[in-house]
C-alpha positions as CSV (number, residue, x, y, z in Angstrom):
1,X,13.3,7.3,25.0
2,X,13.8,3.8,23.1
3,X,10.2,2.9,23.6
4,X,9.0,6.3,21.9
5,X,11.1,5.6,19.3
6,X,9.5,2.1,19.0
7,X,6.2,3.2,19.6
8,X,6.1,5.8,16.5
9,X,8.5,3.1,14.1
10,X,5.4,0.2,15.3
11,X,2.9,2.5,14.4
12,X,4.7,3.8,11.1
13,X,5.1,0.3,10.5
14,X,1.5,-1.0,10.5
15,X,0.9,1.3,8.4
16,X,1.8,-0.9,5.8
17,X,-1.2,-2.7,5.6
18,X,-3.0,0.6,5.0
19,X,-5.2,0.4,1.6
20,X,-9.5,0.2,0.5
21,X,-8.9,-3.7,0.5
22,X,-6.6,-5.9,2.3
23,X,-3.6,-6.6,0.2
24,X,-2.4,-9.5,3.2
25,X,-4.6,-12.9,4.3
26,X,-7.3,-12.5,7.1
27,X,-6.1,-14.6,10.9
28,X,-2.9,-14.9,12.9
29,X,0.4,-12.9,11.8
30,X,3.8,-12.9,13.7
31,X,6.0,-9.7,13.7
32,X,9.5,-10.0,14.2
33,X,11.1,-6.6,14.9
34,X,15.0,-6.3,15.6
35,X,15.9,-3.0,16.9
36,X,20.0,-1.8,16.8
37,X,21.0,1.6,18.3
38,X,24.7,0.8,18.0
39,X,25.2,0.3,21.6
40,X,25.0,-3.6,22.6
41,X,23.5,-6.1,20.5
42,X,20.1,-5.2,18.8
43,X,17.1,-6.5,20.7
44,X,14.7,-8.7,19.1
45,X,10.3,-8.9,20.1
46,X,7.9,-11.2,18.4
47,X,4.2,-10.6,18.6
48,X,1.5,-12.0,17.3
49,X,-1.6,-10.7,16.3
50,X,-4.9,-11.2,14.8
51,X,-6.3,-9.5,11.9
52,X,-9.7,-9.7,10.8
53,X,-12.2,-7.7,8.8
54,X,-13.1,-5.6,11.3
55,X,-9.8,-5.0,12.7
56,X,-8.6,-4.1,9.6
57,X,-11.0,-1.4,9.3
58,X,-9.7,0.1,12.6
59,X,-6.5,0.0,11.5
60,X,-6.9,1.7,8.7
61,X,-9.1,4.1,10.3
62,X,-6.2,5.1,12.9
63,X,-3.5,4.9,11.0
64,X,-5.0,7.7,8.5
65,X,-5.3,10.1,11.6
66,X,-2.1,12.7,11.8
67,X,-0.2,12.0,14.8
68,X,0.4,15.1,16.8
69,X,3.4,17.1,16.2
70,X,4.2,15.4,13.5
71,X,4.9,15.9,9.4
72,X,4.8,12.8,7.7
73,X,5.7,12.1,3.9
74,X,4.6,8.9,2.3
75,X,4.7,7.7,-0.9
76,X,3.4,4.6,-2.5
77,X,4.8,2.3,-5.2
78,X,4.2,-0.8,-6.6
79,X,4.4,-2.8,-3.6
80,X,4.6,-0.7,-0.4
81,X,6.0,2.4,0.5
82,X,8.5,4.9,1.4
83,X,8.3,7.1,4.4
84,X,10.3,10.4,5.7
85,X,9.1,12.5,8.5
86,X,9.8,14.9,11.7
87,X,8.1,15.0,15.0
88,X,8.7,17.4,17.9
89,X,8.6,15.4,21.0
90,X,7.5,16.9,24.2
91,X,10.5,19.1,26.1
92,X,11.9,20.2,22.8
93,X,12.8,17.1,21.6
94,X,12.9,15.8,18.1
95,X,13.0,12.8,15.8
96,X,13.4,12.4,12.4
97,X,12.6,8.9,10.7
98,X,12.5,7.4,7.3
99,X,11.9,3.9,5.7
100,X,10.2,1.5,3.4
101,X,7.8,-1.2,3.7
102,X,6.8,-3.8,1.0
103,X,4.2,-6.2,0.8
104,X,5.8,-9.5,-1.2
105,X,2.9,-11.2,-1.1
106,X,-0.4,-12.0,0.6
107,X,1.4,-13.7,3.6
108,X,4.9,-11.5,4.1
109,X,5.8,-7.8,4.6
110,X,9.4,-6.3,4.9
111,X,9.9,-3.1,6.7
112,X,13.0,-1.2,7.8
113,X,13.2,2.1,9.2
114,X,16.1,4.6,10.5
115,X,15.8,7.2,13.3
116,X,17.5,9.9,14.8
117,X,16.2,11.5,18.3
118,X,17.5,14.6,19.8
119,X,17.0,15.1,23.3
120,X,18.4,18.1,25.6
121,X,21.4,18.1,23.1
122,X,22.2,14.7,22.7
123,X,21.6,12.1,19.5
124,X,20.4,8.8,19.2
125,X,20.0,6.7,16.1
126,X,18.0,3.7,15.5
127,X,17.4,1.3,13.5
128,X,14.6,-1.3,12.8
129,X,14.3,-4.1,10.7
130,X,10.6,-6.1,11.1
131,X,9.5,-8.8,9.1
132,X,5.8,-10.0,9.2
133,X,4.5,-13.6,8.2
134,X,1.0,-15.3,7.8
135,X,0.8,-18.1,10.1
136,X,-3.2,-19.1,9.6
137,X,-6.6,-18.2,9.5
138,X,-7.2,-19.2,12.9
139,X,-6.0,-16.8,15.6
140,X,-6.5,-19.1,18.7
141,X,-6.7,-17.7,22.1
142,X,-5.1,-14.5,20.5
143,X,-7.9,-11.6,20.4
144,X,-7.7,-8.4,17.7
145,X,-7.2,-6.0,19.6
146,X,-4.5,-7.9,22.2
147,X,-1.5,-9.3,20.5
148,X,1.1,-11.5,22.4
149,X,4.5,-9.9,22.7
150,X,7.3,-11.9,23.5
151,X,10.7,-9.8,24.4
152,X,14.1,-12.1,24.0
C-alpha cells in the first residue's frame, strides 16, 4: 500500500515541472522525499535524475495524460501549484490527496502533499515533504530516463 501511495504522490509531484517552457535549469537534479505515516520515524529516498530537453518533453507529455480512476484538481499560481484529488484503487479502495508545489527558482522546488487511503475498511494517512535542487548541467553516468534512488 505505501508504495501506491508513493507512486501516485511521485507522479503528482513531477508534475511540478509541467509548463510550454522549462521554468527549472537543464542536467542533474537530486530529490529528497521524506515520507511520515505516523507509525515509526518517516523514511527518507534521494534520487537523482537527469533532465534534458527531450526528457522534459516526455514529461510533460505524460504527466498531462489522466490517470485512471482518478479526479484530479489543480490550480496554478504564481509560482507552482495546488492540488486536491480522489482515486478509486483497485478492490474498492480509495485515496484522497492534496498539496502544493512551488518553483523558488530556476534551481529549487518545494513540494508537500497529504494522503488518506482506505483499504477493506481501514485508514492510512501520509505525508510527504520533497525538496528538489539543481546540482549541474552535467548528468554523469546518470541517464534520463534511469534515475539513481538511494533508500536510507
Amino acid at each position: 500500500m505505501r508504495s501506491i501511495g508513493i507512486t501516485v504522490v511521485v507522479a503528482i509531484g513531477s508534475a511540478t515541472l509541467l509548463a510550454q517552457s522549462a521554468p527549472v535549469k537543464m542536467g542533474l537534479w537530486e530529490k529528497t522525499v521524506v515520507t511520515s505515516n505516523g507509525e515509526g520515524s518517516p523514511s527518507t529516498m534521494k534520487a537523482k535524475s537527469c533532465i534534458t530537453p527531450n526528457a522534459w518533453q516526455q514529461m510533460v507529455a505524460n504527466e498531462s495524460k489522466p490517470h485512471e480512476g482518478c479526479t484530479m484538481n489543480t490550480v496554478k499560481n504564481a509560482n507552482g501549484y495546488t492540488f486536491n484529488g480522489t482515486c478509486n484503487i483497485a478492490h474498492g479502495s480509495s485515496l484522497v490527496i492534496s498539496g502544493s508545489s512551488a518553483i523558488e527558482d530556476s534551481e529549487h522546488i518545494v513540494s508537500q502533499s497529504h494522503s488518506t487511503t482506505t483499504m477493506n475498511g481501514k485508514t492510512r494517512k501520509m505525508d510527504v515533504q520533497s525538496t528538489s535542487r539543481f546540482l549541474g548541467s552535467s548528468c554523469g553516468s546518470i541517464k534520463p530516463d534511469a534515475p539513481e534512488i538511494e533508500n536510507q
